[in-house]
BAFI-3210 file (N, C-alpha, C; in Angstrom, 3 decimals, decimal comma, padded with zeros to 6 digits):
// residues 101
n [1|2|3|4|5|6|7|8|9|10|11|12|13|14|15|16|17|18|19|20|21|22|23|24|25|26|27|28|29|30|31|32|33|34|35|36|37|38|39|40|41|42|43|44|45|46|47|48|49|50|51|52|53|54|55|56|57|58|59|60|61|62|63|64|65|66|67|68|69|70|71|72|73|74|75|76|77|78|79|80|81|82|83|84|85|86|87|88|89|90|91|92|93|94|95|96|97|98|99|100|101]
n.u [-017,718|-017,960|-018,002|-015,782|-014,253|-015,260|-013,337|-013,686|-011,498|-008,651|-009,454|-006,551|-005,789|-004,711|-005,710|-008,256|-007,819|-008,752|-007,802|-006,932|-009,062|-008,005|-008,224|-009,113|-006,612|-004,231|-002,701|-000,319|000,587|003,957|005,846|009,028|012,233|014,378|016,603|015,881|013,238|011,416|010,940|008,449|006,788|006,646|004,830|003,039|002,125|001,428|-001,109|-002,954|-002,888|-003,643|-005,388|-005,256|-005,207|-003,446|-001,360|-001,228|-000,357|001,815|003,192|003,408|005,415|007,679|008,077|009,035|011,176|012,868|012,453|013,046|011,342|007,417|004,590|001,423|-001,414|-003,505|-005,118|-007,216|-004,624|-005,337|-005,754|-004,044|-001,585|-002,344|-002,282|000,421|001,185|000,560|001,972|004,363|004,108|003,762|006,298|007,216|009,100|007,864|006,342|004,552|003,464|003,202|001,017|001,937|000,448]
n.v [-032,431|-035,302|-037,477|-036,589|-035,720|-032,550|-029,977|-027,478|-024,997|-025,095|-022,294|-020,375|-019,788|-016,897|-015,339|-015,006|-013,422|-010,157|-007,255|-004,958|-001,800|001,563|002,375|001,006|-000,456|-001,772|000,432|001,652|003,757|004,170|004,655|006,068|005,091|007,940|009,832|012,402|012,583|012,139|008,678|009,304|011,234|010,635|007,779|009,449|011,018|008,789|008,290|010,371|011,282|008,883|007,318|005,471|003,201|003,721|001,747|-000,010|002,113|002,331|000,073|-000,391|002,185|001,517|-000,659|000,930|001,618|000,277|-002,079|-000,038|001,180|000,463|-000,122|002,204|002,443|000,663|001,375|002,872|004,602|007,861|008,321|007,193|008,887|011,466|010,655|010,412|013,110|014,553|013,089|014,403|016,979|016,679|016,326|013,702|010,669|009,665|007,632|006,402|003,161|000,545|-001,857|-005,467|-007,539]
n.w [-042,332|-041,299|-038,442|-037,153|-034,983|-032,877|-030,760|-028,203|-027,921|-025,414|-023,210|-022,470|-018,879|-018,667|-020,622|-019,893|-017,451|-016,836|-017,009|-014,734|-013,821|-013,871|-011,491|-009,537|-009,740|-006,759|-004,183|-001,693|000,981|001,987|005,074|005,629|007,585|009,137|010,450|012,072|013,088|016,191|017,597|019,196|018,444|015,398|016,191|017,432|015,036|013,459|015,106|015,309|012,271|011,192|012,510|014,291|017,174|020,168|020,975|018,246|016,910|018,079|017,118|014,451|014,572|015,587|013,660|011,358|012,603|012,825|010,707|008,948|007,232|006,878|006,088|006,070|004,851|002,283|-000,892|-002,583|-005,666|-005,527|-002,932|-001,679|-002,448|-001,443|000,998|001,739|001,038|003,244|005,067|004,492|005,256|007,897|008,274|008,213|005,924|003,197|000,780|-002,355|-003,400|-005,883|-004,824|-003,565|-005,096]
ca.u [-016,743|-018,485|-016,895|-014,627|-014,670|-015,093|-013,052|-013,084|-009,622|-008,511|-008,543|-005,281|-006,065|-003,736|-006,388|-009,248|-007,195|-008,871|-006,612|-007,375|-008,884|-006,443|-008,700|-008,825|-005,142|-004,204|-001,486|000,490|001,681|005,492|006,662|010,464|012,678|014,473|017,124|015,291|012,142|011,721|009,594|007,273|006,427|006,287|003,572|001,247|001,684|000,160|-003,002|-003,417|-003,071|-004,347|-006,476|-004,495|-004,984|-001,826|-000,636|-000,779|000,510|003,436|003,957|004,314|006,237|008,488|008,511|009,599|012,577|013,789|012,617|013,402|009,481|005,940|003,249|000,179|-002,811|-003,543|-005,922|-006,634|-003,697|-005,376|-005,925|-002,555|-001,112|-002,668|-002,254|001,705|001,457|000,262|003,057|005,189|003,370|004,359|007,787|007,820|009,658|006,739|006,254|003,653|004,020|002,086|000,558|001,701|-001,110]
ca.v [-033,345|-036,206|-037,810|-035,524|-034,895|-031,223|-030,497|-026,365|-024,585|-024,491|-021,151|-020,235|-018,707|-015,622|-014,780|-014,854|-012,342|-009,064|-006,117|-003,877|-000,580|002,281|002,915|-000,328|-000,968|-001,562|001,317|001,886|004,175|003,638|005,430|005,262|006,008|008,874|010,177|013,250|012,764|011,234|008,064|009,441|012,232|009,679|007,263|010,435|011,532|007,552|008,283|011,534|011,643|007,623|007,383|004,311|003,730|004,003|000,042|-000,218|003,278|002,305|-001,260|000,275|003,450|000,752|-000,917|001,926|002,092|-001,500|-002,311|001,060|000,884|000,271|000,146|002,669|002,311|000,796|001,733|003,753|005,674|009,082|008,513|007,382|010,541|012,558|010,312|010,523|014,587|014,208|012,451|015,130|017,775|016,576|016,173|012,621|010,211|008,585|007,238|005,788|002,396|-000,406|-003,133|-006,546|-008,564]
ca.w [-041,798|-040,138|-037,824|-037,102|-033,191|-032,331|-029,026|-027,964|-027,553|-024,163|-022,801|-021,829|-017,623|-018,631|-021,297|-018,992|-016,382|-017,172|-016,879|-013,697|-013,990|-012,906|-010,103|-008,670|-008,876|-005,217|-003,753|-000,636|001,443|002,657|005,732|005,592|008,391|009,219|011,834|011,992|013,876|017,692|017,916|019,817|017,443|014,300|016,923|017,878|014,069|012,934|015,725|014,744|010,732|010,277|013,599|014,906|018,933|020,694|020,550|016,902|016,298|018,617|016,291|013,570|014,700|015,595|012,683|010,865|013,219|012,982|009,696|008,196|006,395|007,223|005,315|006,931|004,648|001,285|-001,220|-004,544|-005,386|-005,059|-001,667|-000,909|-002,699|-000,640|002,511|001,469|000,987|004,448|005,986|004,534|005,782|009,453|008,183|007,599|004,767|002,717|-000,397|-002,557|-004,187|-006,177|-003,713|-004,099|-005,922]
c.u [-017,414|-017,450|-015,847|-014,520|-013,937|-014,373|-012,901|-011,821|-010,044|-007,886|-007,733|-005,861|-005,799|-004,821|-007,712|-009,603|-007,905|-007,939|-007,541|-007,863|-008,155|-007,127|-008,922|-007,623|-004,909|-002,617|-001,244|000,962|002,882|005,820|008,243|011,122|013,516|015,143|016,725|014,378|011,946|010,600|008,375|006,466|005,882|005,193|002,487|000,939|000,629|-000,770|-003,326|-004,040|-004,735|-005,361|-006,413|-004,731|-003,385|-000,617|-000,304|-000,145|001,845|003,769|004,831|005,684|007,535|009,190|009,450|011,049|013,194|013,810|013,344|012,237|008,335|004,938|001,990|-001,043|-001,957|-005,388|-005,798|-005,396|-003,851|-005,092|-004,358|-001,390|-001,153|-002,204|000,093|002,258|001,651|001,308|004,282|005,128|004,357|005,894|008,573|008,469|008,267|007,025|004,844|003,970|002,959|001,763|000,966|000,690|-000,962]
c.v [-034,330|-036,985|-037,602|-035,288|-033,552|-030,913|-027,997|-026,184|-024,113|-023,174|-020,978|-018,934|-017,221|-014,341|-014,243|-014,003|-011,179|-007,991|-005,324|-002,719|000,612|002,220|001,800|-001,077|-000,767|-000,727|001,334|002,755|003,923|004,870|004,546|005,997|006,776|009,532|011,598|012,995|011,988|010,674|008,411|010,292|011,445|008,687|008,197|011,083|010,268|007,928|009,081|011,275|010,038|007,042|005,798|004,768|003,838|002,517|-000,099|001,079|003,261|001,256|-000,853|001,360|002,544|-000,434|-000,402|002,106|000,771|-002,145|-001,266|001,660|000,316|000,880|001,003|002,378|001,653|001,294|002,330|004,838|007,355|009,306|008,350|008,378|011,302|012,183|010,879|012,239|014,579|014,164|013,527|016,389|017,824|016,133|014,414|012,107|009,467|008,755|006,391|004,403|001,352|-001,739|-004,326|-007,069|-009,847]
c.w [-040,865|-039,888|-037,495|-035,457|-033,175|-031,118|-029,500|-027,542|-026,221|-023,875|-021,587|-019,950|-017,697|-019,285|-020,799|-017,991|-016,934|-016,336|-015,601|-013,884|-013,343|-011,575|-008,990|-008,256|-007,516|-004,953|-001,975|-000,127|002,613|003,882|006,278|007,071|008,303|010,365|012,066|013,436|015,269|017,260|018,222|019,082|016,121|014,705|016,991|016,268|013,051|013,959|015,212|013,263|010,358|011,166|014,235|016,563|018,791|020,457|018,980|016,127|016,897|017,609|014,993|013,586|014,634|014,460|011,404|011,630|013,182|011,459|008,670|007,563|007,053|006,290|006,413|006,347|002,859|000,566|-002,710|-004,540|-005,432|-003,747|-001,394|-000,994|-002,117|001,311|002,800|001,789|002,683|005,397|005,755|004,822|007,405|009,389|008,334|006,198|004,303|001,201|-001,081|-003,334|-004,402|-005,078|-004,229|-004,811|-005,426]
res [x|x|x|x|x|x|x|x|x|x|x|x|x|x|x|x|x|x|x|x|x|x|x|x|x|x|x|x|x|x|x|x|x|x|x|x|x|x|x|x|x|x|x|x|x|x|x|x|x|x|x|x|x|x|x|x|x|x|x|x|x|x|x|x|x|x|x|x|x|x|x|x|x|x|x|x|x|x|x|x|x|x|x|x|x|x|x|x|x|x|x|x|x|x|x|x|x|x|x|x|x]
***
């Protein structure tokens, strides 16, 4: 075919996206609140368990009480499985859930 102009197909961005491996998907754990447990108990259980000083283990604690939720850690979802068992261990509400992207 002369004279023909060649032009490559534009690849589509979507196609280019490679798929995540499971282990890299990004996870969450959710602490929900809970008329159960006293603040102060749910604050010394974030220093303790997630090794938060005292200021950011109070923000959150508080978050959890105003928002209802707080995110504590993300990461692979073994870890947060286990970080989750964890939280229910000390008789918190947690959950695990997929990370925004």
């Amino acid at each position: 075919m002369a004279g023909a102009a060649t032009t490559s197909p534009r690849l589509d961005e979507a196609v280019l996206e490679q798929p995540l491996h499971a282990a890299d998907v990004p996870w969450q754990v959710v602490v929900w609140n809970d008329p159960v447990n006293l603040m102060s108990y749910v604050a010394w259980v974030f220093r303790r368990h997630f090794g938060l000083d005292a200021p950011t283990a109070e923000q959150r604690m508080m978050q959890v009480h105003t928002d209802g939720r707080a995110t504590l850690a993300d990461g692979n979802r073994e870890v947060m499985e286990r970080h989750a068992e964890a939280m229910h261990e000390y008789g918190l509400w947690a959950t695990v859930e997929r990370a925004p992207r």
